[in-house]
C-alpha positions in Angstrom: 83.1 42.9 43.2 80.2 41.1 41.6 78.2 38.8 44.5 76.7 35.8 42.6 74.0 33.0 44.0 75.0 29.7 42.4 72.3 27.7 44.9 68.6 28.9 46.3 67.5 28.6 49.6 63.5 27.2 50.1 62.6 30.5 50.7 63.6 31.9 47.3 62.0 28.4 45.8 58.6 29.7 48.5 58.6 33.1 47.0 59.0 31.7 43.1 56.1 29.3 43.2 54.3 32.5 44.9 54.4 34.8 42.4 54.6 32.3 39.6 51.2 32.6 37.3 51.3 29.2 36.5 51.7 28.4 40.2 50.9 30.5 43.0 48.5 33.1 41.5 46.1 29.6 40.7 46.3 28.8 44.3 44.6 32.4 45.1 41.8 31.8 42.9 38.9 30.9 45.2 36.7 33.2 44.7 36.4 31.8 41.0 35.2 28.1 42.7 32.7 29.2 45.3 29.7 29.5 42.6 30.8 26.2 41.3 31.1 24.3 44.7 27.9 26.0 46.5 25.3 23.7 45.5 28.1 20.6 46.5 28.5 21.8 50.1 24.5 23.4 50.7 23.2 21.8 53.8 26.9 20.6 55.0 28.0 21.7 58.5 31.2 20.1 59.3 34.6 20.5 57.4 35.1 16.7 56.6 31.9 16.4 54.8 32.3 19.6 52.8 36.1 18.2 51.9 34.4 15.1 50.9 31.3 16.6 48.6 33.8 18.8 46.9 36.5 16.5 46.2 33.9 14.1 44.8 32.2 17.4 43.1 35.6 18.1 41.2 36.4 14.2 40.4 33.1 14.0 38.5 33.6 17.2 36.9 36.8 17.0 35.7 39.0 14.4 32.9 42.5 13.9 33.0 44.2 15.0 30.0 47.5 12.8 30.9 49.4 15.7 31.4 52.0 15.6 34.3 53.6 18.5 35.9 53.5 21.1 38.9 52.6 24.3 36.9 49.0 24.7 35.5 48.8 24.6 31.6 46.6 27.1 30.7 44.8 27.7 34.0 42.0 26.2 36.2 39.6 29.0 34.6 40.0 27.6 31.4 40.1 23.5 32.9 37.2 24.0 34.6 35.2 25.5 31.1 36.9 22.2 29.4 36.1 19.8 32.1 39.3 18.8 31.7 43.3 19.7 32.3 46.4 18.8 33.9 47.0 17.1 37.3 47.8 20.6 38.4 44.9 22.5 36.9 43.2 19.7 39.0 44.2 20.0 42.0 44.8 23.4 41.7 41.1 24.0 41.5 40.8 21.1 44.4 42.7 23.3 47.1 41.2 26.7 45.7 37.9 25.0 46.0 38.9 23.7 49.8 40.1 27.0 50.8 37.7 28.8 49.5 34.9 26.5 51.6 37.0 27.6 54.4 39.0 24.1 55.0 42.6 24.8 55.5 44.2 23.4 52.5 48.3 23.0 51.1 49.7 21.9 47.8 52.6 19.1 47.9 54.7 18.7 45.9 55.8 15.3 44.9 58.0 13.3 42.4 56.1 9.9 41.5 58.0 6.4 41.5 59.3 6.6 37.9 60.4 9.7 38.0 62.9 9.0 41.0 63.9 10.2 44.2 63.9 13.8 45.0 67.4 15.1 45.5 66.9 17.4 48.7 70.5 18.4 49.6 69.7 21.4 46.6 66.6 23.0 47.1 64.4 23.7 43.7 61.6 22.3 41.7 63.3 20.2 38.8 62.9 16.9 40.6 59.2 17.4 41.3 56.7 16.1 38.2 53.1 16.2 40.0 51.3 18.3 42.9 48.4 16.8 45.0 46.2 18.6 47.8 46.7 18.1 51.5 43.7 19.3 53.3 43.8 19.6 57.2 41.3 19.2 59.5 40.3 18.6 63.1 44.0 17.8 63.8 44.4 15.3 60.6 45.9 15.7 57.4 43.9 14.1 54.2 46.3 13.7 51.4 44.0 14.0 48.0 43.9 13.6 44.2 40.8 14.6 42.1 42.3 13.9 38.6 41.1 9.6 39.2 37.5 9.3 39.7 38.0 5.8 41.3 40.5 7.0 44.1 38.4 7.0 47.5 38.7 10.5 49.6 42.2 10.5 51.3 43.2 7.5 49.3 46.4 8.2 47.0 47.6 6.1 43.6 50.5 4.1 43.9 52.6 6.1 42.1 52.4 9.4 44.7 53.4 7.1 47.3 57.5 7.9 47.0 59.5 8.8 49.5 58.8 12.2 50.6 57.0 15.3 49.2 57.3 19.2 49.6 54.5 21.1 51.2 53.8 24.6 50.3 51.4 27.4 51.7 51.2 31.0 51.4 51.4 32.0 55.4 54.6 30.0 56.6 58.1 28.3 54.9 57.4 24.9 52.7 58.3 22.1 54.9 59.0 17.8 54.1 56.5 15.3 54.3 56.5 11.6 54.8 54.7 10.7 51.6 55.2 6.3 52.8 53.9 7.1 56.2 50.2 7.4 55.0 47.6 5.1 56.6 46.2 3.0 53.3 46.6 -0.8 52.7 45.8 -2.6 50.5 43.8 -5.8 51.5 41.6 -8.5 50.0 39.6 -11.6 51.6 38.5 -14.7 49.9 35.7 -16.5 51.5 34.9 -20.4 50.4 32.5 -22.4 51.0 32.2 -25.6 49.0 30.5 -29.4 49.2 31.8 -32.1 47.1 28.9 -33.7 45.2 28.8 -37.4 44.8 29.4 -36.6 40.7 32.7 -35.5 41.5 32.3 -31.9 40.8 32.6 -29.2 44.1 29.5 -27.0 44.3 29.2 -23.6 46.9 29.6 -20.2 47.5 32.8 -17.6 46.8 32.7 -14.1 48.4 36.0 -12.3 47.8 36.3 -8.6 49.6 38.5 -6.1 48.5 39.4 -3.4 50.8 41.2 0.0 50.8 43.7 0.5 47.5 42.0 -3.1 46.4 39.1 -1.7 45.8 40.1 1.1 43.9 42.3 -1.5 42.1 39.3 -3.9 41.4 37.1 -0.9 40.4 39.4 0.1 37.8 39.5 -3.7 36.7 35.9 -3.7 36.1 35.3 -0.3 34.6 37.4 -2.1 31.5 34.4 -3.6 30.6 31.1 -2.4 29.4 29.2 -4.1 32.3 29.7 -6.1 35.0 27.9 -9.6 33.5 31.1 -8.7 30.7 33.7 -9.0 33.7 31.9 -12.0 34.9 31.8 -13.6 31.5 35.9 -12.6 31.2 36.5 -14.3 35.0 34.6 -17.1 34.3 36.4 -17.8 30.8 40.2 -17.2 32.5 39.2 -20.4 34.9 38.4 -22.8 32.8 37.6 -25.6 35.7 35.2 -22.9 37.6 31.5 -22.8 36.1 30.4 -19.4 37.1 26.4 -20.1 37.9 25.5 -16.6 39.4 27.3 -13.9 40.3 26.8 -10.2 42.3 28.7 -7.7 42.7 28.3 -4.9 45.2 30.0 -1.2 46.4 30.4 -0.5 43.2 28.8 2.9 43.4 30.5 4.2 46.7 34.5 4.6 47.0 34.4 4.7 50.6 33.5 1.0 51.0 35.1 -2.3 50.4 33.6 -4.3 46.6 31.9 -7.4 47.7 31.8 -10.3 44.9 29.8 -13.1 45.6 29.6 -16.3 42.7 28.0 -19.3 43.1 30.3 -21.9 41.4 31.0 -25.4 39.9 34.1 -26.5 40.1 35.9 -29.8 38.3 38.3 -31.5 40.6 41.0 -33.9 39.2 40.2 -37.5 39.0 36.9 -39.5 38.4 34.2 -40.7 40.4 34.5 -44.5 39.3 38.0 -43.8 40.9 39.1 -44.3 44.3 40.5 -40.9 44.9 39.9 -37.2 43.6 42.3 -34.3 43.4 41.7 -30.3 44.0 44.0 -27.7 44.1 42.5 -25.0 46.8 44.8 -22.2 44.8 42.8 -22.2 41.7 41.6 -18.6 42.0 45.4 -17.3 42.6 49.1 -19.2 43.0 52.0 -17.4 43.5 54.2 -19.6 41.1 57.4 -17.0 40.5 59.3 -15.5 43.1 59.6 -11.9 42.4 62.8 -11.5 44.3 65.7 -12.8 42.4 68.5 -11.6 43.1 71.1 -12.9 45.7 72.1 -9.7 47.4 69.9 -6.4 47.3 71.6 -3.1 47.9 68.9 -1.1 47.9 65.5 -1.4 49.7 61.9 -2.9 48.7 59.7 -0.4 48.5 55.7 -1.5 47.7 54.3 1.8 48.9 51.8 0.6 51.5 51.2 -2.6 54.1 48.6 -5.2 52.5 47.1 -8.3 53.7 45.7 -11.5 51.9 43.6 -14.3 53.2 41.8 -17.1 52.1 39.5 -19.1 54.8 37.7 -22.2 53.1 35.3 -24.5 54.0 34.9 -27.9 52.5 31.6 -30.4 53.3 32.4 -34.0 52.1 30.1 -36.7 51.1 29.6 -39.3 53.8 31.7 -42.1 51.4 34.8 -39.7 51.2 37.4 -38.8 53.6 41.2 -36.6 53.2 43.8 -38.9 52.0 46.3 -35.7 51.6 45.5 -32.7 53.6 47.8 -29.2 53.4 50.2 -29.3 55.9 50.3 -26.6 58.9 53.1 -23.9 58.7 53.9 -20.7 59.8 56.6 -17.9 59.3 57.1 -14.8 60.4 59.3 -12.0 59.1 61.6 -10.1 61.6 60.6 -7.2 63.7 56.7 -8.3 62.9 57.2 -7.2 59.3 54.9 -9.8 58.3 54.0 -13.8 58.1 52.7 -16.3 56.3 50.4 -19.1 57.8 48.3 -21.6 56.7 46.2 -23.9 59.0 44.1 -26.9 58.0 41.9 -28.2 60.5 39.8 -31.4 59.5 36.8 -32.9 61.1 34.2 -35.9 60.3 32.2 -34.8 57.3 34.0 -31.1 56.4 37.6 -29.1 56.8 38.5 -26.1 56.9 41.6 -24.4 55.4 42.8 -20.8 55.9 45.3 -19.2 54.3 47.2 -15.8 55.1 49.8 -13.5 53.8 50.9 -10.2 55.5 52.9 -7.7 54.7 52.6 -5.2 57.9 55.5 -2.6 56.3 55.2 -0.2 53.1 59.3 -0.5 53.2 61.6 -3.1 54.2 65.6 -3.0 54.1 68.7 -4.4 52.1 69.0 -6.4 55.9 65.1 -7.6 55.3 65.7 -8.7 51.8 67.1 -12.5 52.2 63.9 -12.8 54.3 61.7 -11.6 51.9 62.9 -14.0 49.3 62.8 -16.9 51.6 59.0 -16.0 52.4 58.3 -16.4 48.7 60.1 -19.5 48.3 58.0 -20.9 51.2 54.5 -19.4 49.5 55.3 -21.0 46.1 56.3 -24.6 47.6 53.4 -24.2 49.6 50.5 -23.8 47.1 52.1 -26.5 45.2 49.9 -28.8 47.6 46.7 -30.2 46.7 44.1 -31.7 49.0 43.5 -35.6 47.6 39.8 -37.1 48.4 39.6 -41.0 49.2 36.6 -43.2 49.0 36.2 -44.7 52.4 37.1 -48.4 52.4 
């Protein structure tokens, strides 16, 4: 006569995280981050730019202490006194702080990419490893995480992006999110422009942009070193045929916009001036020389978490005694249902060329059916940047 529940409904897993101290009873602490947030958000009208002041606010405030989980360690009273706790003591205090400025804000929970997928035929929290905020305003959700001081405002780390994500509030039933159907990329754009000297050697100009999760990715790069002239000194040592003769570097100091790098450069090409003909190799700065996909049949899909983009557009001014003997050949493919392509265009004239060089991936997931055309893409990229552009006297 004993009636026993073997499995929970969301609403039982709603009403534990509410009335769980480690959980729910953080969430109603804003009152405790209005002193601390009221200098952030003085003079600030609009919602989005009190989000913004207070997320940057808390990033600067608080240190990750490397500790993973959805339930707060020892509270955000006590993180924020220690500048430092858990992801969820940080984003904890993130959403109190958002909510208590008035900006409608919900905790998701998530399961990041080496944790696994979340099971969600069985409702309950053991499959979830990490909580972030999602703040929502003027019609649009901004998906956040304060505990990475290099991670731009609604920008998330790779490892949140998985599949989906549980949202939870305290005035109506959790709900799924699509955590892969956020609106970063991850993009980057080389700029050359280069004269062959008469000694041989290939003077000019690089500029390489990165843009949206590349800039947090290049920003992390270069906060590895004490300063920026000791990244330069690193780059300039990993390409041993590049002279690196000035350098500048700028964004550094705002999230929210792409890193420019601009280096003036001297580079050797292949071959001798006494010579009739030179060699250069237009890939130096990056060749794709394995093909990540290996296998012969994929039964599961590829998953790289958000589109990106890659291009290189270079031009070359020759001397007026040298011409192209070998110039890169024109070729284009596409993958299916405009999941992405890979072109390269060489266009040659009198004294200079021009060479550009693209790879896009316009998809964060692509299936098993996608697969064999993924792989051939990457056997075309690699045979591709084999090529190198020959130099020839004129006769």
């Amino acid at each position: 006569g004993i009636k026993k529940v073997i499995t929970k409904e969301w609403k039982d897993i709603d009403q534990h995280l509410k009335q769980s101290d480690e959980f729910g009873s953080q969430l109603k602490k804003k009152d405790l981050l209005k002193d601390y947030i009221k200098e952030a958000i003085a003079g600030k009208t609009d919602e989005l730019s009190k989000a913004k002041a207070i997320y940057s606010y808390l990033q600067k405030w608080f240190k990750w202490n490397d500790y993973i989980g959805i339930y707060s360690n020892d509270g955000i009273r006590q993180a924020l006194n220690a500048h430092t706790g858990s992801i969820a003591d940080i984003n904890f205090s993130l959403i109190a702080a958002l909510n208590s400025a008035g900006i409608n804000t919900e905790a998701v929970l998530l399961s990041t990419r080496n944790h696994g997928v979340i099971n969600s035929l069985y409702p309950g929290t053991g499959d979830f490893n990490y909580v972030i905020a999602k703040a929502n305003i003027d019609g649009k959700s901004y998906m956040l995480d304060a505990s990475d001081k290099f991670l731009a405002f609604g920008m998330l780390p790779l490892k949140c992006l998985n599949d989906r994500g549980r949202v939870f509030s305290f005035d109506k039933p959790s709900y799924w999110i699509d955590l892969n159907a956020t609106t970063q990329r991850q993009d980057d754009t080389y700029s050359f422009e280069f004269t062959l000297q008469d000694n041989g050697k290939i003077k000019g100009t690089i500029i390489h942009y990165s843009i949206g999760y590349q800039s947090y990715l290049k920003r992390k790069e270069i906060n590895k070193f004490n300063s920026t002239d000791e990244y330069v000194e690193n780059l300039d040592e990993r390409l041993p045929k590049l002279k690196i003769l000035k350098s500048e570097i700028m964004g550094l100091d705002s999230l929210n916009v792409p890193i420019s790098e601009k280096y003036e450069v001297e580079i050797d090409a292949y071959g001798n001036m006494n010579h009739d003909k030179l060699t250069f190799d237009p890939y130096f700065l990056s060749k794709t020389i394995v093909n990540p996909f290996k296998l012969i049949y994929r039964d599961y899909p590829v998953d790289w978490g958000m589109p990106s983009s890659s291009r290189y557009i270079m031009t070359m001014h020759l001397p007026p005694g040298y011409t192209v003997d070998t110039a890169p050949q024109n070729y284009a493919i596409g993958l299916p249902n405009n999941g992405g392509r890979f072109i390269i265009n060489y266009q040659g004239g009198e004294n200079e060329f021009t060479l550009s060089h693209v790879t896009q991936f316009t998809k964060s997931i692509y299936n098993t059916d996608e697969y064999p055309y993924l792989k051939e893409l990457y056997n075309k990229i690699i045979q591709a940047e084999k090529n190198e552009i020959v130099f020839k006297k004129k006769s």
